[in-house]
LOMARTI-568950 format. One record per residue (C-alpha): residue number from 0; residue in one letter; y, x, z. Coordinates in Angstrom, 3 decimals. Layout:
# LOMARTI-568950
(NUM,"A",(Y,X,Z))
...
END
This chain:
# LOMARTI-568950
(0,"X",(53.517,156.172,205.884))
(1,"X",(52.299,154.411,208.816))
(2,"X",(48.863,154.887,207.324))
(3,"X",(49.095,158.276,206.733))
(4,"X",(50.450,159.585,209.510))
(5,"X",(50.584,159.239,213.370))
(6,"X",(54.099,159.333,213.375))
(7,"X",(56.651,158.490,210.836))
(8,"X",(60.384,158.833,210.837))
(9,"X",(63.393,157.253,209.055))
(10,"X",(66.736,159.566,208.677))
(11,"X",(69.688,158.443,206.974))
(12,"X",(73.522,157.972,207.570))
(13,"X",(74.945,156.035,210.962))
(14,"X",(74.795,152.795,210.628))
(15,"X",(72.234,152.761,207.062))
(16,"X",(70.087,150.175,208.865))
(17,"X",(67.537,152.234,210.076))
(18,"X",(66.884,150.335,213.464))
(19,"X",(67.071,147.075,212.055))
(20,"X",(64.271,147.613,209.192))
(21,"X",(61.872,149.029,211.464))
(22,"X",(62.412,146.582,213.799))
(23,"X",(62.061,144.201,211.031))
(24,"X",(58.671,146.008,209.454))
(25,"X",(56.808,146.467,212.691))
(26,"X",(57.583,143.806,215.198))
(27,"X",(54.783,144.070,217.575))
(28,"X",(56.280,147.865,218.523))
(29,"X",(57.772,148.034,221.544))
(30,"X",(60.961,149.169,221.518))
(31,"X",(63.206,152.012,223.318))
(32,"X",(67.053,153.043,222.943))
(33,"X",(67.914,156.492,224.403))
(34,"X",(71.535,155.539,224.436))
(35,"X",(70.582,153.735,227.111))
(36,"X",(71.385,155.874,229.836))
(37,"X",(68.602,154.759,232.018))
(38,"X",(66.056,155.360,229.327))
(39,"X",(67.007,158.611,228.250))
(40,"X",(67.375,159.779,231.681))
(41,"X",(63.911,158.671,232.704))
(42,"X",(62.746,160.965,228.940))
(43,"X",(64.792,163.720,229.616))
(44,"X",(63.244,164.137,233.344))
(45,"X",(59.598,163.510,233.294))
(46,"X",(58.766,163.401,229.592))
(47,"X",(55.154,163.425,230.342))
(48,"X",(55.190,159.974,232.340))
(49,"X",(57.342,158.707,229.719))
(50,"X",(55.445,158.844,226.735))
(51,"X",(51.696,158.070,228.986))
(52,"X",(53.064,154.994,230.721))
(53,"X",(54.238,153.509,227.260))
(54,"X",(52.541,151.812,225.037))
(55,"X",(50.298,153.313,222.134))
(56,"X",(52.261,151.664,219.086))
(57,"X",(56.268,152.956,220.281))
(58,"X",(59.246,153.057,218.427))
(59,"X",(61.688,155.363,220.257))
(60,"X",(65.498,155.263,219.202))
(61,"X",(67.864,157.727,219.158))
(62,"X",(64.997,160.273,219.807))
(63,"X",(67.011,163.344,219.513))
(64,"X",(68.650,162.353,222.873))
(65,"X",(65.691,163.818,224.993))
(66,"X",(64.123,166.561,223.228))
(67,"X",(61.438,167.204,225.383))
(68,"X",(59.912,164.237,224.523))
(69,"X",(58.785,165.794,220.881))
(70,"X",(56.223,168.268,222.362))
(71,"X",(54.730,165.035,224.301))
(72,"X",(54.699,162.942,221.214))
(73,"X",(52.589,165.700,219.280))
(74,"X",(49.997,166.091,222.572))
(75,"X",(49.529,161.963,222.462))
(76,"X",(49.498,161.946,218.634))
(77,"X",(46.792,164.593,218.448))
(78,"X",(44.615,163.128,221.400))
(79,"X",(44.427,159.678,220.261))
(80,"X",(44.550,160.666,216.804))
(81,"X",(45.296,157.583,215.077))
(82,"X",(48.079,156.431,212.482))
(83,"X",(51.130,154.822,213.167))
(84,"X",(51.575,155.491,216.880))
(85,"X",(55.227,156.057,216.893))
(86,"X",(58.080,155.360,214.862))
(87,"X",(60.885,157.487,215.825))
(88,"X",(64.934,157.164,214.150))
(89,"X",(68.373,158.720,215.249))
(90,"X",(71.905,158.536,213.962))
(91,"X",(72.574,162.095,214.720))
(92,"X",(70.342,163.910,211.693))
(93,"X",(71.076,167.383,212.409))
(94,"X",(69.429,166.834,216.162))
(95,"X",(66.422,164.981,215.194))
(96,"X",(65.737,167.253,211.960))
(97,"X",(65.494,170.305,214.119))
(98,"X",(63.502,168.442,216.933))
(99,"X",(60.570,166.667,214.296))
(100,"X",(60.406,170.249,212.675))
(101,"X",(59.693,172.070,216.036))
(102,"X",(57.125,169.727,217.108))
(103,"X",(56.017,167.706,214.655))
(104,"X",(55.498,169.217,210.955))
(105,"X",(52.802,168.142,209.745))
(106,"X",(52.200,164.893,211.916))
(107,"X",(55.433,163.118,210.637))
(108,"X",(55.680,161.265,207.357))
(109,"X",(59.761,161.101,207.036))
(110,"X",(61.991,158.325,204.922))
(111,"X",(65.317,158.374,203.917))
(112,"X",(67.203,155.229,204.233))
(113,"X",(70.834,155.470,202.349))
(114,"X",(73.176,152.681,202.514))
(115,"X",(72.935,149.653,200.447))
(116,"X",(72.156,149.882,196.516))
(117,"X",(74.011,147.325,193.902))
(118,"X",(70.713,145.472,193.506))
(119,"X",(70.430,144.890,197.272))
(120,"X",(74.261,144.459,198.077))
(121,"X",(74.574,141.654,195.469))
(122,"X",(71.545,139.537,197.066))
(123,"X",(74.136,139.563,199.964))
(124,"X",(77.216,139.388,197.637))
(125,"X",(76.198,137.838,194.373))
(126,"X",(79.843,138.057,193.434))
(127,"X",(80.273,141.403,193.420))
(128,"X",(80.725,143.348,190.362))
(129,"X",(80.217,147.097,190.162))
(130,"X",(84.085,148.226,190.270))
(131,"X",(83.990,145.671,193.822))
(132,"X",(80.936,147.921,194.815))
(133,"X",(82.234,150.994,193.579))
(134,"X",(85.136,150.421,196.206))
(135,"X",(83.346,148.662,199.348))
(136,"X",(80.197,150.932,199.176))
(137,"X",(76.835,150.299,200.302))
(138,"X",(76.978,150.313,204.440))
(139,"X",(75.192,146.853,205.770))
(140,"X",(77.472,145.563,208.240))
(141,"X",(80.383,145.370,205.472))
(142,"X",(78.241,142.366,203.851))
(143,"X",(76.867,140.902,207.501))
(144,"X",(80.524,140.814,208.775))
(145,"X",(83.700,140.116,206.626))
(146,"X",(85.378,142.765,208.137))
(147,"X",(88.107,144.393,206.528))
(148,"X",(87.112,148.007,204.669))
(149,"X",(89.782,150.253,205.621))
(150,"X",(88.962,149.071,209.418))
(151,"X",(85.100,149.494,209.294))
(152,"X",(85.610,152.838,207.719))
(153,"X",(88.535,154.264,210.085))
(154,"X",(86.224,153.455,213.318))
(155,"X",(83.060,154.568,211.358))
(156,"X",(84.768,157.990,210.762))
(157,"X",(86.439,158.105,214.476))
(158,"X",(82.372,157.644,215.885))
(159,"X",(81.000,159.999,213.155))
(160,"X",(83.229,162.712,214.101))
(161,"X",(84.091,162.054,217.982))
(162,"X",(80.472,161.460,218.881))
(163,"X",(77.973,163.109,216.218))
(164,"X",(80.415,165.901,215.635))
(165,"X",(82.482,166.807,218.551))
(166,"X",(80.258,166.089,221.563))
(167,"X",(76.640,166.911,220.107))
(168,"X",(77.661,170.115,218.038))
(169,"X",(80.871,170.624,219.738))
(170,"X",(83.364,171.329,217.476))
(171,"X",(86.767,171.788,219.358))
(172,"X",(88.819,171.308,216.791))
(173,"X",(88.625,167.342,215.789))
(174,"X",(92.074,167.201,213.662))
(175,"X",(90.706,169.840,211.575))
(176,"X",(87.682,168.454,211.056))
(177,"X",(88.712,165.330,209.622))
(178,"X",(91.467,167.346,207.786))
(179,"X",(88.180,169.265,206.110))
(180,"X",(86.379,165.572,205.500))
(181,"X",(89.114,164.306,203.644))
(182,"X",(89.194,167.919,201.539))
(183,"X",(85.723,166.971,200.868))
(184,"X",(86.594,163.983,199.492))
(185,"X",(89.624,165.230,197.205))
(186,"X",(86.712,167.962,196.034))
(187,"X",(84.016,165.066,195.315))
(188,"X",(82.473,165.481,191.762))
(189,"X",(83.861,168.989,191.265))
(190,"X",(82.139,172.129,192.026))
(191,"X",(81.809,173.194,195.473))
(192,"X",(85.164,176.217,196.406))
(193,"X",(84.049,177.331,199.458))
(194,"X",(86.833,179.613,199.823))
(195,"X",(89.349,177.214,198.950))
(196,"X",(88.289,174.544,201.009))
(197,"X",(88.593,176.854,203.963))
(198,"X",(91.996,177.767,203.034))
(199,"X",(93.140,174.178,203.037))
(200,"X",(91.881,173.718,206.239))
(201,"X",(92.940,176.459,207.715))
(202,"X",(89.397,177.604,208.686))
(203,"X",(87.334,180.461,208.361))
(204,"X",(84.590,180.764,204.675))
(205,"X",(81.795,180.683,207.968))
(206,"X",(82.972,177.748,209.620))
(207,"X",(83.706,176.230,206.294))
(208,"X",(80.078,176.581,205.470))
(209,"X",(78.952,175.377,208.732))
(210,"X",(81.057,172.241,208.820))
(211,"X",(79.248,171.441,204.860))
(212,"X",(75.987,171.761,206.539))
(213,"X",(76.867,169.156,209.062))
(214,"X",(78.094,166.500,206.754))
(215,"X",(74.805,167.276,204.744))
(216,"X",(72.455,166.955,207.029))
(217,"X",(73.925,164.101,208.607))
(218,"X",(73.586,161.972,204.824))
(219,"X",(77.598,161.962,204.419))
(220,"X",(78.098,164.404,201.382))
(221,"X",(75.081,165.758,199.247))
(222,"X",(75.452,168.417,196.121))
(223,"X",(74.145,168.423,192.814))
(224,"X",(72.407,171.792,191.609))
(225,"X",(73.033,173.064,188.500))
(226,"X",(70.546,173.096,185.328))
(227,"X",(68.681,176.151,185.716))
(228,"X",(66.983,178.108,182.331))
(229,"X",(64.807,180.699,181.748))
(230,"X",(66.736,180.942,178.512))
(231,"X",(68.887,183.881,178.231))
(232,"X",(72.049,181.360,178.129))
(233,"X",(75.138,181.908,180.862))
(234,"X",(74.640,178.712,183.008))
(235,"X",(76.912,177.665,186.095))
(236,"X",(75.409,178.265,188.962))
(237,"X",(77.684,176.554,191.886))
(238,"X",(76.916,173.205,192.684))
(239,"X",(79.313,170.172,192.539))
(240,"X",(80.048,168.157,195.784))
(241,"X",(79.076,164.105,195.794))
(242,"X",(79.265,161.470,198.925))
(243,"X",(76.681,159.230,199.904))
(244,"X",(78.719,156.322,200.003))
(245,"X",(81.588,155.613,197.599))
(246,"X",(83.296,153.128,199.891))
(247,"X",(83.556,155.792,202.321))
(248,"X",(84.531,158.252,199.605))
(249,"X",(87.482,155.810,198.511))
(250,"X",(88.511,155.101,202.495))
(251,"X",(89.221,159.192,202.416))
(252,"X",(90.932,158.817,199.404))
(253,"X",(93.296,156.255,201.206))
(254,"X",(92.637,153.785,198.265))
(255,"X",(92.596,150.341,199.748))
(256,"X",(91.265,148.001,196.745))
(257,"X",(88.975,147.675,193.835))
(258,"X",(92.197,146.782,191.946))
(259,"X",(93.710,150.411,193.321))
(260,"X",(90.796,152.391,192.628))
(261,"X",(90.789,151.253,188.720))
(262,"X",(94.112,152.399,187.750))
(263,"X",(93.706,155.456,189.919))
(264,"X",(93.626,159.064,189.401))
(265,"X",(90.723,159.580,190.704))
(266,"X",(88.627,156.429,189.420))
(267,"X",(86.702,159.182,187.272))
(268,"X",(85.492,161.020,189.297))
(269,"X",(84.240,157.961,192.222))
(270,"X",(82.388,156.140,188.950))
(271,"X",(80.417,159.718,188.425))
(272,"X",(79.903,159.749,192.479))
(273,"X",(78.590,156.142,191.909))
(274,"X",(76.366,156.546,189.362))
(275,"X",(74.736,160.132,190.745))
(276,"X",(74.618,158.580,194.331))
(277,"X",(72.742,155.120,192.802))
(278,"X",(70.467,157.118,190.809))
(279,"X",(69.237,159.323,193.944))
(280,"X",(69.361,156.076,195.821))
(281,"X",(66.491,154.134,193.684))
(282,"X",(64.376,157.683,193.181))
(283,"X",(64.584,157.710,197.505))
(284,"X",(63.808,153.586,197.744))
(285,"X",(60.779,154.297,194.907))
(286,"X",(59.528,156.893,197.810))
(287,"X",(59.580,159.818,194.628))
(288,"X",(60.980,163.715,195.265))
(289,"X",(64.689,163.023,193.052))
(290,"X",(64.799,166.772,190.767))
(291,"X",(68.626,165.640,189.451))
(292,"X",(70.698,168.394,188.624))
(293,"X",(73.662,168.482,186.257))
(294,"X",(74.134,171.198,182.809))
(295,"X",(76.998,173.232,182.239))
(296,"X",(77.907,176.323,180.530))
(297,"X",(80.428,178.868,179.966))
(298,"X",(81.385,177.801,176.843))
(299,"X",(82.405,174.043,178.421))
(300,"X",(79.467,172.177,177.187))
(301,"X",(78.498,169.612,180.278))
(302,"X",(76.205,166.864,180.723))
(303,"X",(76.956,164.927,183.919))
(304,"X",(73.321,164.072,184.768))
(305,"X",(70.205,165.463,184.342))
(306,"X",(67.216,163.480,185.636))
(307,"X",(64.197,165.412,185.944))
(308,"X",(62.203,163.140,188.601))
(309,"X",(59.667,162.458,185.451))
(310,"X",(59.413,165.937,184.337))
(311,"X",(57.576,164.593,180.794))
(312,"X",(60.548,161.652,180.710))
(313,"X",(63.905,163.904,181.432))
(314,"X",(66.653,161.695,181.105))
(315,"X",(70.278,163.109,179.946))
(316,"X",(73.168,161.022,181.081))
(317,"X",(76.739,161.149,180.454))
(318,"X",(79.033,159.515,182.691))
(319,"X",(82.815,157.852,181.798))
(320,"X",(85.110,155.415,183.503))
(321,"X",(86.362,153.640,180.650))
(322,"X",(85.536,150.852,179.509))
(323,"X",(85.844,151.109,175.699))
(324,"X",(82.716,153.000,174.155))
(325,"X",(83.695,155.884,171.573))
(326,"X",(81.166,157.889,169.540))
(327,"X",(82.386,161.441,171.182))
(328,"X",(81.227,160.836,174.546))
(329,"X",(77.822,161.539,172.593))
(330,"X",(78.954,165.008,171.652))
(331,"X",(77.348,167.088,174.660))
(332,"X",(74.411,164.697,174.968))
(333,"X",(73.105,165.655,171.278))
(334,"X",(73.701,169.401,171.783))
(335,"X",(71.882,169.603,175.308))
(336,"X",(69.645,166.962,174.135))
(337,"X",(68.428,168.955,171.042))
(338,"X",(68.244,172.283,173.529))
(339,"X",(65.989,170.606,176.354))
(340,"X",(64.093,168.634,173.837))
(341,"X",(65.063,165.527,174.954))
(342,"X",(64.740,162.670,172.608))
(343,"X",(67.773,160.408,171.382))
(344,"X",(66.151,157.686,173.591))
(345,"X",(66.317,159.338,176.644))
(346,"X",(70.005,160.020,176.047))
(347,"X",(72.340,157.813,177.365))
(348,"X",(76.083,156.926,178.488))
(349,"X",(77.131,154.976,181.231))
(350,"X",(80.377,153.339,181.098))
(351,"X",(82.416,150.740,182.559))
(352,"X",(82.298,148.744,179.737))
(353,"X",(80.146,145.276,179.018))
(354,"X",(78.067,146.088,175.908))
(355,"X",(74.803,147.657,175.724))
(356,"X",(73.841,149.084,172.372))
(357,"X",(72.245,152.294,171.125))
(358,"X",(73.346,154.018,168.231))
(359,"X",(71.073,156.733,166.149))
(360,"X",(72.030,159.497,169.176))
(361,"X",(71.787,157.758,172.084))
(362,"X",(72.767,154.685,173.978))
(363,"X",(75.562,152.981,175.773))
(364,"X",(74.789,151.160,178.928))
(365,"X",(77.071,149.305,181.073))
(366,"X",(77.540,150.200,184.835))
(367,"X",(75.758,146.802,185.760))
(368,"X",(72.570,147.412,183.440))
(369,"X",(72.305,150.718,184.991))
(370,"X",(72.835,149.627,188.359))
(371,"X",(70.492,146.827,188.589))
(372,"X",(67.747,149.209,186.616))
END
């Protein structure tokens, strides 16, 4: 990206590691941290100065703080026209979406950086086994530190929502807020009830709608579209709700071990979070466009995961928690197979189970295998 473009910019959750790899990847950048209050005085008051007096390879932290400082970015960028002047990252999304799209479309190559994936955490970990990862999640500092889960995630949530979400976007009320985060939570791998969700928190449908567009844009939640035909076949057409992170998914849930979590009543539904959120993940680290979606229809026929990133490889997977493989979790997979014209081999369920084996409809593969993929 730094090749392509004069500037490039890495989004992702708080605390993904965004700083630290670009730190890492370009070391002779000098470097600036608009929480500084100093600093982001100085580029809030005389942006001009800021960005002339620096030097011509910058990467500026936290840009969203001062965002005059966009504008000046472009002028340089378009003067000196070269590649890889400035590196620019922020925890608050929302902010520094709105600010690189004002200023800088077309100038800005942009990365997502999402937590951890299995492959990477176990090069830290080499331990850990998917039902471990399933419950600790993917967030750096949790394999840097051996800090306790339930305490990284309680003052990761208390920052997320009293700085990113109180202060910047100012919503006043904070207990209803987290009331509607752990909602989200309760609603992960189900389709997305607006109005219910609104009811339970006692909010408006608008607000409701609002607060969903936060937590997306700022990497916490995403959603999964529905399979969309041309075929005249009655399709759902709400989207299902999925976190980011499962370890901050099972922090919400208020379950506080790996042992909890696989005897629990929602261990379902935080494997098929897992296994959706992994499979964006390595599509995002790859650097391809992820086209996942998920098939339903009226008549109850579902496929968990559709994977249309390859559109002449689609990949059909079905998703279950247990750990025993039984020839009916094939059922859907053949049907919606045989409809989309996808082939037996590109047909698979993922399972908790150890065994990897294909029979003549499609194949079981273990949570690891799939992981580590």
């Amino acid at each position: 990206m730094a090749t392509w473009f004069p500037v490039v910019s890495v989004m992702g959750p708080r605390q993904s590691g965004k700083s630290t790899l670009l730190r890492h990847a370009f070391p002779d950048y000098a470097y600036l941290n608009l929480e500084t209050r100093n600093l982001r005085t100085a580029a809030q008051t005389d942006p001009v100065g800021f960005v002339n007096e620096r030097p011509a390879r910058l990467f500026i932290d936290e840009a969203q703080y001062a965002p005059d400082l966009f504008p000046e970015i472009q002028a340089a960028a378009d003067e000196r026209h070269e590649m890889g002047q400035y590196l620019i990252s922020g925890s608050q999304n929302f902010l520094l979406l709105k600010r690189v799209d004002e200023s800088l479309a077309g100038r800005v190559g942009i990365l997502q950086l999402l937590p951890l994936s299995y492959g990477e955490a176990i090069k830290a970990k080499p331990e850990l086994t998917p039902d471990g990862f399933m419950f600790k999640g993917g967030y750096p500092h949790l394999y840097e530190v051996d800090v306790p889960e339930s305490t990284y995630f309680r003052s990761y949530v208390t920052t997320y929502i009293q700085r990113d979400v109180a202060e910047v976007l100012d919503v006043r009320n904070v207990q209803s807020f987290r009331v509607f985060l752990r909602l989200c939570a309760q609603s992960a791998g189900q389709l997305v009830n607006i109005s219910k969700l609104a009811a339970e928190a006692n909010i408006s449908s608008k607000t409701a709608k609002e607060w969903l567009s936060i937590l997306t844009s700022s990497y916490i939640i995403f959603t999964l579209a529905p399979y969309a035909s041309n075929v005249r076949k009655r399709l759902t057409k709400t989207p299902k709700l999925y976190f980011h992170d499962t370890g901050l998914l099972t922090y919400l849930l208020g379950i506080t071990s790996a042992e909890q979590l696989a005897s629990h009543d929602k261990r379902g539904e935080v494997f098929e979070n897992l296994i959706i959120e992994e499979t964006l993940k390595r599509h995002l680290n790859r650097d391809e466009e992820p086209e996942l979606c998920f098939y339903r229809d009226t008549n109850g026929v579902e496929v968990d995961l559709v994977d249309l990133t390859d559109i002449e490889r689609p990949q059909l997977i079905e998703i279950k928690s247990g750990q025993t493989a039984r020839d009916d979790f094939c059922k859907h997979l053949v049907s919606v197979g045989e409809e989309l014209g996808v082939p037996p081999e590109r047909r698979s369920v993922v399972y908790r189970g150890s065994v990897d084996f294909s029979n003549k409809v499609a194949s079981f593969v273990s949570a690891k295998t799939y992981l580590l993929q």
